[in-house]
C-alpha positions as CSV (number, residue, x, y, z in Angstrom):
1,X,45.4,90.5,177.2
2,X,42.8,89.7,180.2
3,X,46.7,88.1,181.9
4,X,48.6,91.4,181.3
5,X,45.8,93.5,183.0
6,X,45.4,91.2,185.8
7,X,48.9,91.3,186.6
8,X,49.5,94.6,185.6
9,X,51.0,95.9,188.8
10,X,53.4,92.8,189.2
11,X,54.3,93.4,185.5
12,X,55.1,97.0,185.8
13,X,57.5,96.5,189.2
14,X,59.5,93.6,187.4
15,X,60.0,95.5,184.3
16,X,61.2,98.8,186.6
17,X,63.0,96.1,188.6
18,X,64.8,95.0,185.1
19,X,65.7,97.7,183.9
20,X,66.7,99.2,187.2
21,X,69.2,96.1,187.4
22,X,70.2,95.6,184.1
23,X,71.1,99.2,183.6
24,X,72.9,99.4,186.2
25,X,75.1,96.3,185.5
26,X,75.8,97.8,182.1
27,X,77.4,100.7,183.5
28,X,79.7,98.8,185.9
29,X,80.3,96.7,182.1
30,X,81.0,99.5,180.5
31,X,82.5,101.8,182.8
32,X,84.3,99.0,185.5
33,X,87.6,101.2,185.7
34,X,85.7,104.3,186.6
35,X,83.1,102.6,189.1
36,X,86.3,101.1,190.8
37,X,88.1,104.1,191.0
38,X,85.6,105.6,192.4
39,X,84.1,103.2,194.8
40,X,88.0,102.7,195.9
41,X,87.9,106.3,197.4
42,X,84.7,105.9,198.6
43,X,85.9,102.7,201.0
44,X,88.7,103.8,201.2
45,X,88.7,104.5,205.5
46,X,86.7,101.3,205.3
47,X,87.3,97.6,206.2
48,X,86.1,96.8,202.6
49,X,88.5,98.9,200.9
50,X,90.6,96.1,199.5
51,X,88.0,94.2,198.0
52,X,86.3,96.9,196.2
53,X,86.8,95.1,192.8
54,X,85.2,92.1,194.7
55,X,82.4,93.3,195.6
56,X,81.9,95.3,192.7
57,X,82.2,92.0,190.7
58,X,79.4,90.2,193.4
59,X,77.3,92.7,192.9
60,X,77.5,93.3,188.9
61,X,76.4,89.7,188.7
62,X,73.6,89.8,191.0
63,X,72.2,92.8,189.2
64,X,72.5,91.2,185.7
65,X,71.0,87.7,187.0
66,X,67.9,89.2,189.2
67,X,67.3,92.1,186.2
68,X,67.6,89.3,183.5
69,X,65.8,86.8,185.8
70,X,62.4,89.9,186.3
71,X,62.6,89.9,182.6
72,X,62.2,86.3,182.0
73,X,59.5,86.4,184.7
74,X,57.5,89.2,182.6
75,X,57.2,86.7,179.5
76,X,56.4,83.5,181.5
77,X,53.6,85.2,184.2
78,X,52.4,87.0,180.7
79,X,52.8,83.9,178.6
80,X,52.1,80.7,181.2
81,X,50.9,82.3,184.3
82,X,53.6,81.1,186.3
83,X,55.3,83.5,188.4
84,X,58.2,81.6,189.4
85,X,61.1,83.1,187.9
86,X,59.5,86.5,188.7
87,X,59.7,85.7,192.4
88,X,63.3,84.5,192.1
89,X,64.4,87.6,190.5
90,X,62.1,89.8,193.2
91,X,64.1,88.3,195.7
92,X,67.4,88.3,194.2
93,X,66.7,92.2,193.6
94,X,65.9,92.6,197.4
95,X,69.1,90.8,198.3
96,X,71.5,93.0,196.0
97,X,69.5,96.0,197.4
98,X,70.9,94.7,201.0
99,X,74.2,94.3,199.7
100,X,73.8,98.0,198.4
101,X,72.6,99.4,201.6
102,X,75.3,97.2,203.9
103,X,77.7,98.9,201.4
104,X,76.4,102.3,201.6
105,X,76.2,102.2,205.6
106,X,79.8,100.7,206.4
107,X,80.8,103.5,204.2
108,X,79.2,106.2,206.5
109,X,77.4,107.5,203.2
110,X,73.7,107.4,205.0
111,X,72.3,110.1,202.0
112,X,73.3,107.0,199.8
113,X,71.6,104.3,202.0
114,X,68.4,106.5,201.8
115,X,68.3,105.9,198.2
116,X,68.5,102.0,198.8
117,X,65.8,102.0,200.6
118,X,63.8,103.8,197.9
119,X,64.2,101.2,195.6
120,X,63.7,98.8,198.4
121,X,60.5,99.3,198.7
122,X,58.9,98.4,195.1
123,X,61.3,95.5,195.2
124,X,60.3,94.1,198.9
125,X,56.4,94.8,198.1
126,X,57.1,93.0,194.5
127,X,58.2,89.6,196.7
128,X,54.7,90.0,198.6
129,X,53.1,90.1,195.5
130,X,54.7,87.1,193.4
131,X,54.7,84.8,196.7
Protein backbone atom coordinates (compact mmCIF):
# COMPACT_ATOMS: atom_id res chain seq x y z
CA UNK A 1 0.00 0.00 0.00
CA UNK A 2 2.74 2.61 1.40
CA UNK A 3 4.12 1.96 -2.90
CA UNK A 4 0.74 2.82 -4.39
CA UNK A 5 0.49 6.08 -2.36
CA UNK A 6 3.89 7.11 -2.99
CA UNK A 7 3.57 6.78 -6.54
CA UNK A 8 0.20 7.71 -6.70
CA UNK A 9 0.48 10.51 -9.20
CA UNK A 10 2.76 8.43 -11.57
CA UNK A 11 0.19 5.62 -11.18
CA UNK A 12 -2.79 7.72 -12.04
CA UNK A 13 -1.08 9.42 -15.44
CA UNK A 14 -0.09 5.83 -16.75
CA UNK A 15 -3.34 4.37 -16.09
CA UNK A 16 -5.13 7.64 -17.97
CA UNK A 17 -2.18 7.23 -20.36
CA UNK A 18 -3.48 3.35 -20.88
CA UNK A 19 -6.55 3.65 -21.31
CA UNK A 20 -6.24 6.85 -23.34
CA UNK A 21 -4.04 4.50 -25.86
CA UNK A 22 -5.56 1.34 -25.67
CA UNK A 23 -9.02 2.75 -26.25
CA UNK A 24 -8.17 4.48 -28.87
CA UNK A 25 -6.34 1.55 -30.72
CA UNK A 26 -9.62 -0.45 -30.24
CA UNK A 27 -11.57 1.80 -32.11
CA UNK A 28 -9.19 2.03 -35.13
CA UNK A 29 -9.59 -2.32 -34.45
CA UNK A 30 -12.90 -2.17 -34.53
CA UNK A 31 -13.90 0.48 -36.67
CA UNK A 32 -10.43 0.49 -39.28
CA UNK A 33 -12.87 1.00 -42.45
CA UNK A 34 -14.51 3.98 -40.93
CA UNK A 35 -11.34 5.68 -39.43
CA UNK A 36 -9.81 5.22 -42.95
CA UNK A 37 -12.60 6.64 -44.76
CA UNK A 38 -12.55 9.28 -42.81
CA UNK A 39 -9.01 10.22 -42.25
CA UNK A 40 -8.76 9.67 -46.32
CA UNK A 41 -11.01 12.91 -46.71
CA UNK A 42 -9.43 14.48 -44.05
CA UNK A 43 -5.73 14.26 -46.04
CA UNK A 44 -7.07 14.22 -48.75
CA UNK A 45 -5.41 17.95 -50.20
CA UNK A 46 -2.47 16.64 -48.30
CA UNK A 47 0.93 15.08 -49.27
CA UNK A 48 -0.10 12.10 -46.87
CA UNK A 49 -3.13 11.33 -48.58
CA UNK A 50 -1.98 8.08 -50.10
CA UNK A 51 -0.65 6.54 -47.13
CA UNK A 52 -3.50 7.11 -44.92
CA UNK A 53 -3.93 3.39 -44.23
CA UNK A 54 -0.12 3.51 -43.42
CA UNK A 55 -0.10 5.71 -41.02
CA UNK A 56 -3.16 4.69 -39.60
CA UNK A 57 -1.54 1.22 -39.17
CA UNK A 58 1.96 3.09 -37.52
CA UNK A 59 0.00 4.71 -35.34
CA UNK A 60 -2.60 1.83 -34.15
CA UNK A 61 0.44 -0.02 -33.15
CA UNK A 62 2.11 2.57 -31.27
CA UNK A 63 -0.98 3.27 -29.27
CA UNK A 64 -1.59 -0.43 -28.35
CA UNK A 65 2.33 -0.98 -27.48
CA UNK A 66 2.85 2.41 -25.27
CA UNK A 67 -1.06 1.87 -23.66
CA UNK A 68 -0.20 -1.87 -23.07
CA UNK A 69 3.54 -0.98 -22.16
CA UNK A 70 1.84 2.12 -19.11
CA UNK A 71 -0.10 -0.85 -18.03
CA UNK A 72 2.62 -3.30 -17.53
CA UNK A 73 4.48 -0.29 -15.89
CA UNK A 74 1.49 0.18 -13.23
CA UNK A 75 1.94 -3.62 -11.98
CA UNK A 76 5.79 -3.63 -11.93
CA UNK A 77 6.40 0.21 -10.19
CA UNK A 78 3.35 -1.15 -7.82
CA UNK A 79 4.75 -4.64 -7.55
CA UNK A 80 8.82 -4.23 -7.83
CA UNK A 81 9.36 -0.57 -7.68
CA UNK A 82 10.86 -0.45 -10.94
CA UNK A 83 9.67 2.04 -13.19
CA UNK A 84 11.19 1.04 -16.32
CA UNK A 85 8.61 -0.13 -18.52
CA UNK A 86 6.54 2.84 -17.30
CA UNK A 87 9.02 5.18 -18.73
CA UNK A 88 9.19 3.29 -21.95
CA UNK A 89 5.56 3.52 -22.43
CA UNK A 90 5.63 7.48 -21.21
CA UNK A 91 7.77 8.10 -23.91
CA UNK A 92 6.33 5.94 -26.53
CA UNK A 93 2.94 7.92 -25.59
CA UNK A 94 4.75 11.24 -26.13
CA UNK A 95 6.06 10.08 -29.46
CA UNK A 96 2.58 8.86 -30.95
CA UNK A 97 1.17 12.18 -29.51
CA UNK A 98 3.90 13.83 -32.05
CA UNK A 99 2.92 11.70 -34.71
CA UNK A 100 -0.80 12.95 -33.93
CA UNK A 101 0.00 16.48 -33.77
CA UNK A 102 2.45 16.34 -37.14
CA UNK A 103 -0.71 14.69 -38.57
CA UNK A 104 -3.19 17.13 -37.36
CA UNK A 105 -0.94 20.21 -38.57
CA UNK A 106 -0.03 18.99 -42.24
CA UNK A 107 -3.70 18.56 -42.38
CA UNK A 108 -4.42 22.32 -41.65
CA UNK A 109 -6.81 21.04 -38.78
CA UNK A 110 -5.07 23.35 -35.87
CA UNK A 111 -8.57 22.97 -33.52
CA UNK A 112 -7.35 19.19 -33.73
CA UNK A 113 -3.67 19.83 -32.93
CA UNK A 114 -4.91 21.80 -29.81
CA UNK A 115 -6.34 18.74 -28.52
CA UNK A 116 -2.79 16.89 -28.99
CA UNK A 117 -1.32 19.04 -27.06
CA UNK A 118 -3.84 18.58 -24.21
CA UNK A 119 -2.98 15.20 -23.87
CA UNK A 120 0.60 16.17 -24.35
CA UNK A 121 0.96 17.51 -21.47
CA UNK A 122 0.16 14.66 -18.72
CA UNK A 123 2.09 12.45 -21.05
CA UNK A 124 5.40 14.83 -21.40
CA UNK A 125 5.21 15.62 -17.46
CA UNK A 126 4.65 11.67 -16.88
CA UNK A 127 8.40 11.23 -18.68
CA UNK A 128 9.75 13.89 -16.11
CA UNK A 129 8.41 11.87 -13.53
CA UNK A 130 9.40 8.16 -14.28
CA UNK A 131 13.10 9.45 -15.50
Amino acid sequence: MKTILEHATEILLLLFMSITFLQSGLDKITDWSGNISWLKDHFAKTPLKNIVPFMVGTVLITEVVAGFLCLVGIYLLVSENDATIGFYGAVLACVTLLMLLFGQRVAKDYEGAKTIAVYFIPAIFLVFLLQ
